[in-house]
NUGU-281698 format. One record per residue: residue number from 1; residue in three letters; chain; z negated, y negated, x negated of N, C-alpha, C in turn. Coordinates in nm, 4 decimals. Each point is the difference from the previous one (the first is absolute). Layout:
BEGIN
PT pos code unit      n_z      n_y      n_x     ca_z     ca_y     ca_x      c_z      c_y      c_x
PT NUM  ala    A        Z        Y        X        Z        Y        X        Z        Y        X
...
END
This chain:
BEGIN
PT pos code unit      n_z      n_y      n_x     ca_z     ca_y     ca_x      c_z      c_y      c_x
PT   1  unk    A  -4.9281   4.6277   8.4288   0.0499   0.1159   0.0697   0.0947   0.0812  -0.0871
PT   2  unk    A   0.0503  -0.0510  -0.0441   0.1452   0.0623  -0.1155  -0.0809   0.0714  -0.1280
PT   3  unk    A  -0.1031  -0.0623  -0.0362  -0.0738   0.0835  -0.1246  -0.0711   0.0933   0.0506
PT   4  unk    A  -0.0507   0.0116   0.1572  -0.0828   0.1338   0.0339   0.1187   0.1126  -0.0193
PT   5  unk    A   0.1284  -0.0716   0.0664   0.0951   0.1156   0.0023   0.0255   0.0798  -0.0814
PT   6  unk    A   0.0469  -0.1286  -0.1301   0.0412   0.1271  -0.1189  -0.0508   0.0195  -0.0525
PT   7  unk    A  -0.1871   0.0075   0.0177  -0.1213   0.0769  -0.0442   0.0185   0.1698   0.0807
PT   8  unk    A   0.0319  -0.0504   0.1554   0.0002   0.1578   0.0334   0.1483   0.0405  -0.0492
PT   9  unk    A   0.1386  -0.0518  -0.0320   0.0822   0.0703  -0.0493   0.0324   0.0589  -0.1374
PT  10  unk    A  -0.1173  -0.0427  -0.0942  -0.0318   0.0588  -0.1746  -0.0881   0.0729   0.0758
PT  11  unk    A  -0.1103   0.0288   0.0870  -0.0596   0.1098  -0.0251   0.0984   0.1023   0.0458
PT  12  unk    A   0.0632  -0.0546   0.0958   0.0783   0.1445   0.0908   0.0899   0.0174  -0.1395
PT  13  unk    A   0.0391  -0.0505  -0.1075   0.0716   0.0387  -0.0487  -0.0472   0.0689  -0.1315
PT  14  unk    A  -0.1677  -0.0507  -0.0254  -0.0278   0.1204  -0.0601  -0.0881   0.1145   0.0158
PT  15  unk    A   0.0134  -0.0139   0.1595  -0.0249   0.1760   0.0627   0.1114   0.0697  -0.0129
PT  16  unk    A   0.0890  -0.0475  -0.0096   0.1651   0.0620   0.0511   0.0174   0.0890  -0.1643
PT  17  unk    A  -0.0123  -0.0997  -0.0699  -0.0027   0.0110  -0.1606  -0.1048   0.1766  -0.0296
PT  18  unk    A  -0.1173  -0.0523   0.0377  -0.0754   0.0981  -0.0068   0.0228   0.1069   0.0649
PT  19  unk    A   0.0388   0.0086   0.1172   0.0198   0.1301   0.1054   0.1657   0.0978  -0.0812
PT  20  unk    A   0.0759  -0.1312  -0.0206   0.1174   0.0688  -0.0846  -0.0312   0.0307  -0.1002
PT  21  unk    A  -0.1183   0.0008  -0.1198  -0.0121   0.0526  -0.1247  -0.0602   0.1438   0.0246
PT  22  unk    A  -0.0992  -0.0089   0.0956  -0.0663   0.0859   0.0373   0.0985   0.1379   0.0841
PT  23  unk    A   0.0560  -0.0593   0.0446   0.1760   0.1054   0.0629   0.0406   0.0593  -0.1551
PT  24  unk    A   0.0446  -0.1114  -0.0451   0.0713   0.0224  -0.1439  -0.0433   0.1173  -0.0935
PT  25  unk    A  -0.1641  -0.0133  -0.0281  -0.0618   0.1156  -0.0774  -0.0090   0.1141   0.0716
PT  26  unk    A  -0.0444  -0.0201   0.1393   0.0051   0.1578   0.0800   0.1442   0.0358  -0.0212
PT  27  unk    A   0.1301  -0.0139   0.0656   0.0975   0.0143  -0.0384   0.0270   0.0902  -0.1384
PT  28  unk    A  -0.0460  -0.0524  -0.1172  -0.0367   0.0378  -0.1615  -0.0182   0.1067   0.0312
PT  29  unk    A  -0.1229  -0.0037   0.0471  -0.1507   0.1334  -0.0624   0.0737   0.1469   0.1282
PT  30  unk    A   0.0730  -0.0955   0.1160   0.0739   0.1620   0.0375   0.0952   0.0640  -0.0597
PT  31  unk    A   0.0608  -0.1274  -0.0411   0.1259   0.0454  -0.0515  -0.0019   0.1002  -0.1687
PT  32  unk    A  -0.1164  -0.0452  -0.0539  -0.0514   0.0671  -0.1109  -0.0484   0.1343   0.0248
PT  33  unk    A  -0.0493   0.0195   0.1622  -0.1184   0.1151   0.0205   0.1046   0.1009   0.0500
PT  34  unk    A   0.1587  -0.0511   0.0636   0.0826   0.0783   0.0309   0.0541   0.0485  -0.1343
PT  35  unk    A   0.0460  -0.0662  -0.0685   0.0544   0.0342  -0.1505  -0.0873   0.1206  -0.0354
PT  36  unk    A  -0.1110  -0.0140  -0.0539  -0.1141   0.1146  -0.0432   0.0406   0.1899   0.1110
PT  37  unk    A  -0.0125  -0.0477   0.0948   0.0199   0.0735   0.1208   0.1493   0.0765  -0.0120
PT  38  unk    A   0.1172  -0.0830  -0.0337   0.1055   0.0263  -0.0112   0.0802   0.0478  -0.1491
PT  39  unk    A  -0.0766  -0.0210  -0.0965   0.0203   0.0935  -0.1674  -0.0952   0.1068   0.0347
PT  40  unk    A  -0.1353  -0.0050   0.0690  -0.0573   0.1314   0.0169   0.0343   0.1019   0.0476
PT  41  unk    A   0.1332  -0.0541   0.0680   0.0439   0.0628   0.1036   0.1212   0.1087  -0.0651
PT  42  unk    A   0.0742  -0.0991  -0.0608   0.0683   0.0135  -0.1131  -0.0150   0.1393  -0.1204
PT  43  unk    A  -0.1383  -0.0762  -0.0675  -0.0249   0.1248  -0.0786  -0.0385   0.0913   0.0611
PT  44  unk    A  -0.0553   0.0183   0.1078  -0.0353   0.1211   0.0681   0.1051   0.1004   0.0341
PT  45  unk    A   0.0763  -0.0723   0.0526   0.1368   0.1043   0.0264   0.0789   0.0599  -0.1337
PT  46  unk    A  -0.0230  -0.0944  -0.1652   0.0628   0.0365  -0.0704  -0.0397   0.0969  -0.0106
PT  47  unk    A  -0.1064   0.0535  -0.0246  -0.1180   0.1181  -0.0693   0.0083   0.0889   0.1192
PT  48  unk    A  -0.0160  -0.0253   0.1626   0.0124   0.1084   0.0831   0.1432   0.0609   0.0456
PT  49  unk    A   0.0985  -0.0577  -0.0402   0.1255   0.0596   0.0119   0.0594  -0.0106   0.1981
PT  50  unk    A  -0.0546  -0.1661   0.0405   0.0034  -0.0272   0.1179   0.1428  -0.0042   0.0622
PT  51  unk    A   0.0202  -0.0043   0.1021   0.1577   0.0088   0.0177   0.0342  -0.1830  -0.0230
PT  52  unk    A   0.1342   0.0294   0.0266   0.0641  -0.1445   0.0052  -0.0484  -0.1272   0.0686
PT  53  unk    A  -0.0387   0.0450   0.1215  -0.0450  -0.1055   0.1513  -0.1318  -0.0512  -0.0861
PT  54  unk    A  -0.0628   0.0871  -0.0451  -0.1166  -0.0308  -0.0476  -0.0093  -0.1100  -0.1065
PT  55  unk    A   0.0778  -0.0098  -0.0909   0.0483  -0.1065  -0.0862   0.0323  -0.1018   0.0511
PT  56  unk    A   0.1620  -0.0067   0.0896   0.0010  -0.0922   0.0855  -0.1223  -0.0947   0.0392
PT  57  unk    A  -0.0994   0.0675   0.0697  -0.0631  -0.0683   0.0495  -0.1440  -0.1011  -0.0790
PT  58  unk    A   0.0257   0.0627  -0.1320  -0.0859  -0.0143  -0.1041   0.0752  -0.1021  -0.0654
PT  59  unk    A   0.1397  -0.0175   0.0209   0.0676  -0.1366  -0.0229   0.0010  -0.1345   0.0738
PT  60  unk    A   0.0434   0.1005   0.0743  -0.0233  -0.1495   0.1560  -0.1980  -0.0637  -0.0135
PT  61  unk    A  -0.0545   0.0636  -0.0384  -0.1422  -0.0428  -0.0228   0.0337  -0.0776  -0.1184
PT  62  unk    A   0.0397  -0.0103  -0.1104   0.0420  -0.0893  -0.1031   0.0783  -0.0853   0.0338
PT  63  unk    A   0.1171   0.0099   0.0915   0.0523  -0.1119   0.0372  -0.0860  -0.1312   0.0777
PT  64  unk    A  -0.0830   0.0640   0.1166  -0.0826  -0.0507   0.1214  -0.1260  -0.0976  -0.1279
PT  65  unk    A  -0.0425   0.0530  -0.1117  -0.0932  -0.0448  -0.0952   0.0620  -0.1320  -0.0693
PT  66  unk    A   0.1230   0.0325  -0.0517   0.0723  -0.1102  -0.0250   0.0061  -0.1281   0.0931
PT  67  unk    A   0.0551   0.0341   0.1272  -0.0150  -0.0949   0.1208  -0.0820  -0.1157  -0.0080
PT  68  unk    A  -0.1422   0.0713   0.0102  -0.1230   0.0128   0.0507  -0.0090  -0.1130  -0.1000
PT  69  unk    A  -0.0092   0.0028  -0.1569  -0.0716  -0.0620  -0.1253   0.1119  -0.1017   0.0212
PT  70  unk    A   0.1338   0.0180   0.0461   0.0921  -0.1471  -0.0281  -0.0455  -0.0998   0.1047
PT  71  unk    A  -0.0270   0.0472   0.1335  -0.0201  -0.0785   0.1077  -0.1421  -0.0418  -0.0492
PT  72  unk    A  -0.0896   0.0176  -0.0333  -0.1070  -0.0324  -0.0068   0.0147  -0.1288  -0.1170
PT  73  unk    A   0.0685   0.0536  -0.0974   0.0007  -0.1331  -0.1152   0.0876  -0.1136   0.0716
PT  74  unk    A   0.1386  -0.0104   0.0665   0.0185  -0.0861   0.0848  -0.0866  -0.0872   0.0644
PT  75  unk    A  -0.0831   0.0765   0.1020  -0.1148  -0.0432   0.0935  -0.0866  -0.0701  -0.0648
PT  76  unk    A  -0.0441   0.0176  -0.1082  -0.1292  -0.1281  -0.0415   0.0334  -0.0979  -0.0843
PT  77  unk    A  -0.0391  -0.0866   0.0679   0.0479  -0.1038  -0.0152  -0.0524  -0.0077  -0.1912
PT  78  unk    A  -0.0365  -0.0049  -0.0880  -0.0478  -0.0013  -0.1652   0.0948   0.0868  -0.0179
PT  79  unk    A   0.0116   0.0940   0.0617   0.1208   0.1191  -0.1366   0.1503  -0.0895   0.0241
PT  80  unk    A  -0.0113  -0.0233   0.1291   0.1455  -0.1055   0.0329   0.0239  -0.1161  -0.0914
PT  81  unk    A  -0.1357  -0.0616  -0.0123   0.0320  -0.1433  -0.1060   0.0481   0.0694  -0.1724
PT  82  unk    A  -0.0844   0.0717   0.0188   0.0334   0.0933  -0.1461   0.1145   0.0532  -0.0490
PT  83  unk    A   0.0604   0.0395   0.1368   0.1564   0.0802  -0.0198   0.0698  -0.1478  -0.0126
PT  84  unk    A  -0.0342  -0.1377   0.0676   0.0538  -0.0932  -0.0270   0.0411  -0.0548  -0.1018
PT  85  unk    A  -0.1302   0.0125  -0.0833  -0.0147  -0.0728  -0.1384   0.0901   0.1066  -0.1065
PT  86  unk    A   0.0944   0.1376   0.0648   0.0063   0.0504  -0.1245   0.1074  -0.0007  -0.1197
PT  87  unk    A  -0.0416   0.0379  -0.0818   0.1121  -0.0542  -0.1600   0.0973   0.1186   0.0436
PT  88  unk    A   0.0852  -0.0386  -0.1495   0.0502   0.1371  -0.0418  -0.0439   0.1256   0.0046
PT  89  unk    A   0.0627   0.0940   0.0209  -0.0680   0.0893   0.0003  -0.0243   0.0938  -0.1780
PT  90  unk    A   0.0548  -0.0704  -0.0693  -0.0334   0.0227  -0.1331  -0.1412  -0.0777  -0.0193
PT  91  unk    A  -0.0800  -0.0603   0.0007  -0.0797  -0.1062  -0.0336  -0.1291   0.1224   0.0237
PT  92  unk    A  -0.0192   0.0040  -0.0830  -0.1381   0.0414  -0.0190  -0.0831  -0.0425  -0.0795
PT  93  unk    A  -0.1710   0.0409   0.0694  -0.0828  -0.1515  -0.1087  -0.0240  -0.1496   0.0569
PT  94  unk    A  -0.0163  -0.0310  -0.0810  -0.0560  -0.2340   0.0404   0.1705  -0.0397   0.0118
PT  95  unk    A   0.0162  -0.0448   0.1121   0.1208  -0.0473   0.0390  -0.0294  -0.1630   0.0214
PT  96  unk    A   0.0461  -0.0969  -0.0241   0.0040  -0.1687   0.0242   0.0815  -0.0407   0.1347
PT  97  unk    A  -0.0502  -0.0777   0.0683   0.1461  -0.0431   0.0870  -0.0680  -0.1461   0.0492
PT  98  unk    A   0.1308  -0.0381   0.0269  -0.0248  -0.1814   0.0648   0.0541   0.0132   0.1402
PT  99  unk    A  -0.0647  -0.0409   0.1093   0.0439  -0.0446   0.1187  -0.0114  -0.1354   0.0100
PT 100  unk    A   0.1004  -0.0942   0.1056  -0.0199  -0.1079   0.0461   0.0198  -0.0010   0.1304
PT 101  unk    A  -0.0200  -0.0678   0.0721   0.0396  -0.0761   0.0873  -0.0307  -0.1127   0.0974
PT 102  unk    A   0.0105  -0.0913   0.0868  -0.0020  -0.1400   0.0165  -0.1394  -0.0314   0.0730
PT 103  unk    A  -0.0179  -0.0830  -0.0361  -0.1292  -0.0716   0.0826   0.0456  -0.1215   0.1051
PT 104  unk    A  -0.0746   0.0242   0.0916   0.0630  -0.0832   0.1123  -0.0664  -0.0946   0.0219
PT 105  unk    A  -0.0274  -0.1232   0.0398  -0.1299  -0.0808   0.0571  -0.0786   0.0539   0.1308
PT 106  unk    A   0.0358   0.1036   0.0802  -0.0945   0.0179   0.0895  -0.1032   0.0912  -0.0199
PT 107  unk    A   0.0367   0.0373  -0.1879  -0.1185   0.1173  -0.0342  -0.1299  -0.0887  -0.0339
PT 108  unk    A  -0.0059  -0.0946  -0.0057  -0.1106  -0.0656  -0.0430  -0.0743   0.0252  -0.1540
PT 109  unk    A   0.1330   0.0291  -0.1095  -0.0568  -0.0019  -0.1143  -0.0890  -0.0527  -0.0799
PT 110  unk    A  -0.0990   0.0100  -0.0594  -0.1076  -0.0654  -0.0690   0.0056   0.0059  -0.1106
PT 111  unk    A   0.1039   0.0816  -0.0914   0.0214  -0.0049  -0.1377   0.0678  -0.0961  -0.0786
PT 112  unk    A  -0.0174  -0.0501  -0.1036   0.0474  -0.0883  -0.1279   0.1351   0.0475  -0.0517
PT 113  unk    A   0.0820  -0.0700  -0.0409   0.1444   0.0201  -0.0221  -0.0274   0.0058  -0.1679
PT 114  unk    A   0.0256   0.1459  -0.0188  -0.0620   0.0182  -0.1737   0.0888  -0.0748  -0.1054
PT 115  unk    A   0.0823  -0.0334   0.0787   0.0908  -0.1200  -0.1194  -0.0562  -0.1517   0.0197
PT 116  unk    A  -0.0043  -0.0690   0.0856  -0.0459  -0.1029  -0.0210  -0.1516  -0.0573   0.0848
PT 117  unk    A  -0.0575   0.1390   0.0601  -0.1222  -0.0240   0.0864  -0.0010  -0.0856   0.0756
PT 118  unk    A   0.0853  -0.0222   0.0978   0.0269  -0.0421   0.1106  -0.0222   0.0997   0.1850
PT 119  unk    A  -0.0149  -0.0603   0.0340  -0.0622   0.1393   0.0906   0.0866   0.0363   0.0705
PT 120  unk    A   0.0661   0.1204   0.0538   0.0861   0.0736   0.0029  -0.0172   0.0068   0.1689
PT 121  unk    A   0.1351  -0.1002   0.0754  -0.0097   0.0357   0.1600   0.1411   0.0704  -0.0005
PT 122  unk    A   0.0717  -0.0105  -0.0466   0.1533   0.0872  -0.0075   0.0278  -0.0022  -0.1324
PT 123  unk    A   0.0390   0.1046  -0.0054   0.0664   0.0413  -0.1715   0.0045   0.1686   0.0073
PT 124  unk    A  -0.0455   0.0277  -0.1385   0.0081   0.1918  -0.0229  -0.1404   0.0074  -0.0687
PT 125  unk    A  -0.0081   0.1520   0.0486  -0.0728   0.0888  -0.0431   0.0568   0.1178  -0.0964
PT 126  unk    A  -0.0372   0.0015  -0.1061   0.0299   0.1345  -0.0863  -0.1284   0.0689   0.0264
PT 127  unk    A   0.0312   0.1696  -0.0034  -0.1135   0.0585  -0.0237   0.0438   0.1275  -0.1375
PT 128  unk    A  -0.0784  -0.0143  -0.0575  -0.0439   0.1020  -0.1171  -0.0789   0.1223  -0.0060
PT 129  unk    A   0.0309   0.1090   0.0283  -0.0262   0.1319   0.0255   0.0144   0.0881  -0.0841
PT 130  unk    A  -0.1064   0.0759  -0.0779   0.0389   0.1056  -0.1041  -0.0814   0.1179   0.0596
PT 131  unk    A   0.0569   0.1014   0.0198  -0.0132   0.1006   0.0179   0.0104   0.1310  -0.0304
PT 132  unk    A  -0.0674   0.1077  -0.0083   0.0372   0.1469  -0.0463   0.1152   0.0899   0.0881
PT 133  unk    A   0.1030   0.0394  -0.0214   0.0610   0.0449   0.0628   0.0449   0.1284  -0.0230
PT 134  unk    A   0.0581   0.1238   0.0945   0.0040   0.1336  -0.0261   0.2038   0.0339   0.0577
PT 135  unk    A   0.0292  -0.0032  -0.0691   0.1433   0.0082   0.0756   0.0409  -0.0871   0.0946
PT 136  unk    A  -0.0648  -0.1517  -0.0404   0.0709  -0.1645   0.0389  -0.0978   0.0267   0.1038
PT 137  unk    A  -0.0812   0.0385   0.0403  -0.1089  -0.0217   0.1399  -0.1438  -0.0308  -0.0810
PT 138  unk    A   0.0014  -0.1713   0.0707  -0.1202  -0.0294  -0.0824  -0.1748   0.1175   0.0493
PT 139  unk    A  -0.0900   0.0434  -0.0925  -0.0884   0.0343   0.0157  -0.1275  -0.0425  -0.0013
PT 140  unk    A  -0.0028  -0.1150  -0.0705  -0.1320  -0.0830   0.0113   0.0602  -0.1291  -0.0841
PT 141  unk    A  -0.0318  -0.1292   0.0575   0.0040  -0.1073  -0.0660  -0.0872  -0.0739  -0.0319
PT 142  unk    A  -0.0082  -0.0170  -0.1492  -0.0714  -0.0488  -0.1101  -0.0577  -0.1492   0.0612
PT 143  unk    A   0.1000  -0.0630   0.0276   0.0090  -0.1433  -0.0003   0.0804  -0.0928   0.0892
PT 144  unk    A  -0.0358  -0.0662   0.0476   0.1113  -0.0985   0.0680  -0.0584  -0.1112   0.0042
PT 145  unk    A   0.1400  -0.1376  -0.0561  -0.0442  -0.1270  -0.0074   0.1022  -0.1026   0.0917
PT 146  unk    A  -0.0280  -0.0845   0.0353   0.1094  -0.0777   0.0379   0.0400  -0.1649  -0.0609
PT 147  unk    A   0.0682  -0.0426  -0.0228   0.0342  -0.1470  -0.0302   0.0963  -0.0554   0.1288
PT 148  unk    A  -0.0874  -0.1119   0.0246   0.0550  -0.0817   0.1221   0.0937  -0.1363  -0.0794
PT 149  unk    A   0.1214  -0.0328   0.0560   0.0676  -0.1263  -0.0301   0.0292  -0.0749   0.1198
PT 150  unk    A  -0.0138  -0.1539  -0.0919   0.0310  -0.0737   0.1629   0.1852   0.0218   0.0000
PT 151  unk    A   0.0263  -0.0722   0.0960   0.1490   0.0221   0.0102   0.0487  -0.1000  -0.1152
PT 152  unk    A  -0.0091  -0.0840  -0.0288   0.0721  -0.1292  -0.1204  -0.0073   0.1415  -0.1123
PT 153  unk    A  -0.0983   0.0438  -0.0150  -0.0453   0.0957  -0.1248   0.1316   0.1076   0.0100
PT 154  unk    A  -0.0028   0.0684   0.1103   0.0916   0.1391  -0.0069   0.0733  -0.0105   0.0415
PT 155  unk    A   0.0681  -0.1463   0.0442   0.1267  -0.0413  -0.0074   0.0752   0.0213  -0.0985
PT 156  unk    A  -0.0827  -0.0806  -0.1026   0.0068  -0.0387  -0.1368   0.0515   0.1102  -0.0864
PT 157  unk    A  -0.1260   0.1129   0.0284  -0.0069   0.1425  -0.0886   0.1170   0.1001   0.0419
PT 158  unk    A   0.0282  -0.0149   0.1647   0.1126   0.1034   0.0109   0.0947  -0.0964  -0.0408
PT 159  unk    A   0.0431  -0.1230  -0.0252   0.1472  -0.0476  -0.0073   0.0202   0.0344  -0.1866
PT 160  unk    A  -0.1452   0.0100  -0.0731   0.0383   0.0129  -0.1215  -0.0006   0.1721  -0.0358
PT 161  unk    A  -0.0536   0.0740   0.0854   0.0542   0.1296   0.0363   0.1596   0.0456  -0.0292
PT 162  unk    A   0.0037  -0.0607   0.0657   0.1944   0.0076   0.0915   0.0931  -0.0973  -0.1535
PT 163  unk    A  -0.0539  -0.0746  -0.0198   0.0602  -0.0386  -0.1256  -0.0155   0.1062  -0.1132
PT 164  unk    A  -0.1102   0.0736  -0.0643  -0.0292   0.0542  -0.0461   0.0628   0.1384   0.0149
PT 165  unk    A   0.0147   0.0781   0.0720   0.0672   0.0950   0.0491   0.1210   0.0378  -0.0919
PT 166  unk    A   0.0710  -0.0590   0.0287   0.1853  -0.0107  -0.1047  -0.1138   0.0378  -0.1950
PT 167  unk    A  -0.0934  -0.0749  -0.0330  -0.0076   0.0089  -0.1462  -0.1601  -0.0161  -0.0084
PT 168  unk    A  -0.0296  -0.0256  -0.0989  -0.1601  -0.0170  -0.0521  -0.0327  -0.1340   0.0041
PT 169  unk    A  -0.0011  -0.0828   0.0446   0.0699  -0.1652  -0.0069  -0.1888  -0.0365   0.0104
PT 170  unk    A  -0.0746   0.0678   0.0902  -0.1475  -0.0568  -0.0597  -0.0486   0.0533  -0.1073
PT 171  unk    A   0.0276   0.1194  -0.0423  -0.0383   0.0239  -0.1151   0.0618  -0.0535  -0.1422
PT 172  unk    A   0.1202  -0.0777  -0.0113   0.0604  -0.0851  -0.0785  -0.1189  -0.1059  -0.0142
PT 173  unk    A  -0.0102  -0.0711   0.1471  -0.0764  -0.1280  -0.0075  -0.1321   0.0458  -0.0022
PT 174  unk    A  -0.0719   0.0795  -0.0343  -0.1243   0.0358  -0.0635  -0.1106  -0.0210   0.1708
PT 175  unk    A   0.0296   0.0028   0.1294  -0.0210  -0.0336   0.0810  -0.0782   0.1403   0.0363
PT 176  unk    A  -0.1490  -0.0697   0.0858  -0.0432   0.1203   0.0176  -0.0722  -0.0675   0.1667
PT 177  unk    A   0.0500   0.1084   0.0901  -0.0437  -0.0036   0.1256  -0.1410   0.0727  -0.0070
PT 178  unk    A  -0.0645  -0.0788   0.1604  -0.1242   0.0916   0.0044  -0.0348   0.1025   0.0219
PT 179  unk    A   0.1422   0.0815   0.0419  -0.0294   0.1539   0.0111   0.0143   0.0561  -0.1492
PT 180  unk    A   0.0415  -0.0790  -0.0877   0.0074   0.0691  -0.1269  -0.1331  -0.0016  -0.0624
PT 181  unk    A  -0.0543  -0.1220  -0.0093  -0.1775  -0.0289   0.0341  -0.0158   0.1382   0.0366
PT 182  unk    A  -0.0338  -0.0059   0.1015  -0.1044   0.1050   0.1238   0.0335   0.1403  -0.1025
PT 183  unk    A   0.1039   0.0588  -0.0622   0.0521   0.1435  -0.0663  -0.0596  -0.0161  -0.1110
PT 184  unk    A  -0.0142  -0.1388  -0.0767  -0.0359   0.0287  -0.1202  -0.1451  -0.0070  -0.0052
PT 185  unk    A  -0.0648  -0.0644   0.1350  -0.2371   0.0157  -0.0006  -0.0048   0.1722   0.0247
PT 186  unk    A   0.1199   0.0922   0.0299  -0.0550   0.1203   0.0064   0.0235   0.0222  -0.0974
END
């Protein structure tokens, strides 16, 4: 009974997904079609010598366009994960980044613990993401990998982290973790 359920609560959740992307781009394409509408409006009055109100209102159409394109990128749910993921806003080009975070036992992991291949019911996940980016907002990503650890493992790795931190103390001891692995097969 419990698996029919949250069969119908992933679909409802990716109609919801879909109906909000689909909001999201209409949203866009008005908010773009007001913009067009509202510089036309614009240059028209420059060249016809329109009164003031007339501008005004050829602004407020640029403002209402603005609206329109912000609410819409909010609303779907992909431009949202995107605004999530974003860098600096200097970063332009193939940008690198590492995420982690914890694995629980009720996810029912099936992956190998890349340090000692042990199979991974609690521990971490890193993920590895390189991407093109335009003013820190990723635009298309190249790649994404992940490395799973059991917990003994990234116990291990964050406590020699945290030691490491203050100085170079693994790179003294010629010590090489498996995320240093995983940077150097690309």
């Amino acid at each position: 009974m419990s698996n029919g359920r949250s069969n119908a609560v992933e679909l409802a959740d990716r109609v919801s997904a879909l109906l909000y992307g689909i909001a999201g781009w209409l949203l866009v394409g008005f908010g773009l079609l007001f913009g067009v509408v509202g510089a036309g409006n614009i240059v028209a009055s420059a060249t016809q010598g329109v009164t003031a109100g007339y501008v005004l209102l050829a602004a407020l159409w640029l403002v209402a366009s603005f609206v329109l394109v912000a609410f819409g990128i909010f609303v779907n749910p992909r431009m949202r994960r995107r605004l999530d993921r974003r860098h600096a806003p200097s970063a332009f080009g193939r940008v690198r980044s590492v995420d982690r975070r914890v694995v629980r036992p009720d996810e029912d992991c099936d992956e190998r613990c890349v340090a000692c291949d042990s199979r991974v019911e609690r521990g971490l996940v890193r993920r590895y993401r390189e991407e093109y980016a335009l003013a820190g907002l990723p635009v298309y990503t190249r790649s994404t990998d992940y490395n799973y650890y059991c917990l003994e493992c990234a116990t291990a790795e964050l406590s020699d982290e945290s030691a490491a931190s203050d100085g170079s103390q693994d790179i003294e001891r010629g010590r090489r973790t498996a995320d240093d692995r995983h940077l150097e097969r690309r």
